[in-house]
Legacy VTK file of the C-alpha trace (Angstrom):
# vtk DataFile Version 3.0
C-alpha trace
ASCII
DATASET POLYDATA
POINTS 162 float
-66.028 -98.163 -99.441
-67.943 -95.207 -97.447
-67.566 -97.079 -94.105
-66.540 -94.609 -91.314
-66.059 -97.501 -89.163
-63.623 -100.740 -88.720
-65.931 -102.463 -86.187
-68.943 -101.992 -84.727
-68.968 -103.794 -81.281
-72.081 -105.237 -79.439
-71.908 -106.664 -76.235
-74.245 -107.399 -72.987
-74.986 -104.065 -71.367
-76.526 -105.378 -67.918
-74.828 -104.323 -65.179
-73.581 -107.484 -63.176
-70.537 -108.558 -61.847
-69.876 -110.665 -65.111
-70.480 -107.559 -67.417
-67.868 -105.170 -65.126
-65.203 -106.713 -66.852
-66.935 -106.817 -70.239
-67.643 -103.396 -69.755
-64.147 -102.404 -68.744
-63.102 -104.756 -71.598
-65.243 -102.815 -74.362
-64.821 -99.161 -72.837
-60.561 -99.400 -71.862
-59.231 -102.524 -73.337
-60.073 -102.699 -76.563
-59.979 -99.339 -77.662
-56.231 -99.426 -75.950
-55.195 -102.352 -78.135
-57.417 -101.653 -81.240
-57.409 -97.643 -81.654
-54.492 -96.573 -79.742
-52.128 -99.540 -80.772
-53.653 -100.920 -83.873
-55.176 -97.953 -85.384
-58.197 -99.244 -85.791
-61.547 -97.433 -85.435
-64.309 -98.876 -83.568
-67.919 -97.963 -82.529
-69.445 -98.881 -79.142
-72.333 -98.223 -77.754
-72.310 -95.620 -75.061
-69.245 -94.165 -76.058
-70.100 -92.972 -79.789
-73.661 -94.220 -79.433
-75.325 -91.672 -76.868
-78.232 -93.173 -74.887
-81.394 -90.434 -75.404
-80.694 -89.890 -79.064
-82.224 -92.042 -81.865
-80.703 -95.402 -80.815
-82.705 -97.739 -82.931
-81.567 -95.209 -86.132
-78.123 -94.160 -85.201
-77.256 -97.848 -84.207
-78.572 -98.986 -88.004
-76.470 -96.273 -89.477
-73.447 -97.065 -87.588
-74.025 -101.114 -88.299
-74.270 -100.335 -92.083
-71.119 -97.845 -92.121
-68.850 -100.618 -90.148
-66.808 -102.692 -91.982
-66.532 -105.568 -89.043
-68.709 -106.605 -86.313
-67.464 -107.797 -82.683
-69.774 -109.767 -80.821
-68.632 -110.245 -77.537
-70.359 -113.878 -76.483
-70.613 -114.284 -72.463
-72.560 -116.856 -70.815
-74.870 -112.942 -69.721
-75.618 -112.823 -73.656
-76.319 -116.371 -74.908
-78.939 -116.754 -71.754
-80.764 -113.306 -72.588
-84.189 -114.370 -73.422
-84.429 -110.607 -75.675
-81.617 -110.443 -77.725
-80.766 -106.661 -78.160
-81.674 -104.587 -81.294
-78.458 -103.941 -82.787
-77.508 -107.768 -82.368
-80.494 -108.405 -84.178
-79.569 -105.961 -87.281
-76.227 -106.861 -87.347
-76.424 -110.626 -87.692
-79.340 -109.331 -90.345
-77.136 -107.365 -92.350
-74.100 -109.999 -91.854
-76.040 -113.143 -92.755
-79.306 -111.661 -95.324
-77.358 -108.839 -96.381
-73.724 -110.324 -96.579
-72.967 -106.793 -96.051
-70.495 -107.679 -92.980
-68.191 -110.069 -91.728
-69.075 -110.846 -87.666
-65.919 -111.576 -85.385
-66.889 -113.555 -82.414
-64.787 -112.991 -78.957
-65.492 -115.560 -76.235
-65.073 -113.981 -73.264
-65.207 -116.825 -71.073
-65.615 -120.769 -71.474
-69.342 -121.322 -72.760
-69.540 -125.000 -72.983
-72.262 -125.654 -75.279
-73.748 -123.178 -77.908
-77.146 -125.040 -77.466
-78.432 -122.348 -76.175
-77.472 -119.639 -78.896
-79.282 -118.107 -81.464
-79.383 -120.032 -84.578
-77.562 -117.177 -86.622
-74.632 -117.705 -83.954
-73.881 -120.920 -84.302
-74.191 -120.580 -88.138
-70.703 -118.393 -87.805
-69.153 -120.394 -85.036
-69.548 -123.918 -87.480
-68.429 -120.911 -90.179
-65.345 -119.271 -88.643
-65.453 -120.864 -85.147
-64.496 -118.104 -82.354
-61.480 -115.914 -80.715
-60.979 -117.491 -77.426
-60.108 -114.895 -74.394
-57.824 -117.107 -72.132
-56.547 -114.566 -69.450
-58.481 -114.545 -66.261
-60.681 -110.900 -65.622
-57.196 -108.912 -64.892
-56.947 -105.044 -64.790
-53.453 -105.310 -67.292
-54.785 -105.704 -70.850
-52.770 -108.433 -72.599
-50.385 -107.096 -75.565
-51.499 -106.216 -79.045
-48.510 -108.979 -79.700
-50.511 -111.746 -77.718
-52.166 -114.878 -79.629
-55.507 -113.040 -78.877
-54.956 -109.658 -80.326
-53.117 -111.372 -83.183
-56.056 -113.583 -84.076
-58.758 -110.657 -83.445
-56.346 -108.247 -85.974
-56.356 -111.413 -88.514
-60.189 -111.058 -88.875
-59.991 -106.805 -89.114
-60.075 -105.080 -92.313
-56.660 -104.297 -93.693
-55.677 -100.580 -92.847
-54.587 -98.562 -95.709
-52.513 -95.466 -94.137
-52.399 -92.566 -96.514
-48.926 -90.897 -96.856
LINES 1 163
162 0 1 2 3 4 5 6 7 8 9 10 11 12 13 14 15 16 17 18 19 20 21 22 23 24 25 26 27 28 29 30 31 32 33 34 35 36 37 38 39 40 41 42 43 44 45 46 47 48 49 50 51 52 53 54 55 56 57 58 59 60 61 62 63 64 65 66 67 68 69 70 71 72 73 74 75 76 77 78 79 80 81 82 83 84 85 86 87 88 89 90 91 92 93 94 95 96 97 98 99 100 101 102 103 104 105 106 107 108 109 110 111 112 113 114 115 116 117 118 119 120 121 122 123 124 125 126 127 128 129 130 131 132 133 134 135 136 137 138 139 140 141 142 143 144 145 146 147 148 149 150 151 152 153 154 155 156 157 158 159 160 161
């Protein structure tokens, strides 16, 4: 299909307490559980995106060669008045395009998606979310837990080659 990536992963990338553990979440436990256990390949910013090249470009290329993407919702992201660019093109080229399916993680209890984009609540009344229940702990959950389980339901099927 020419995709080079299983999900593309987007995220709020202030740096408060809140986004610590999203940050240790994106960088440590998911690539853990998704990569190292799953064999899954994802992009995330920072990591195969490098800050100083062509973001707004490289971040389109990667969106459009991912065949997932994984929006992380935290209260930090639904109450950003400037939504970030590649959460912008990816809801684009999920929704306009139908070029990708979007897998929503909540990382903690939001209440009320009032205050979300319109595009986001489109996919919650679509697909709903992927709950995260375990309090911000340093000892990532097992790829066996309901969690992982329901996030690998929504990933592209892996073909391994033999």
């Amino acid at each position: 299909d020419g995709k080079i990536y299983d999900a593309y992963v987007i995220f709020p990338k202030n740096h408060t307490n809140e986004a610590n553990f999203v940050e240790y979440f994106v960088y440590q436990i998911m690539p853990d559980i998704l990569e190292n256990q799953c064999g899954y390949k994802l992009c995330i910013y920072g990591r195969d995106i490098y800050p100083g090249e062509d973001t707004a470009h490289a971040i389109e290329k990667t969106i459009q060669k991912s065949r997932r993407l994984i929006i992380l919702l935290t209260r930090q992201l639904i109450n950003c008045e400037e939504h970030a660019y590649d959460q912008h093109l990816a809801l684009y080229n999920a929704l306009i395009l139908n070029d990708t399916k979007v897998i929503l993680l909540e990382m903690e209890t939001i209440g009320t998606y009032e205050k979300l984009q319109e595009s986001l609540k489109f996919i919650i009344r679509q697909q709903g979310t992927v709950k995260w229940k375990e309090k911000h702990t340093v000892h990532p959950q097992s790829s066996n837990s309901k969690f992982w389980k329901q996030v690998r339901y929504h990933m592209p099927l892996i073909f391994k080659s033999s």
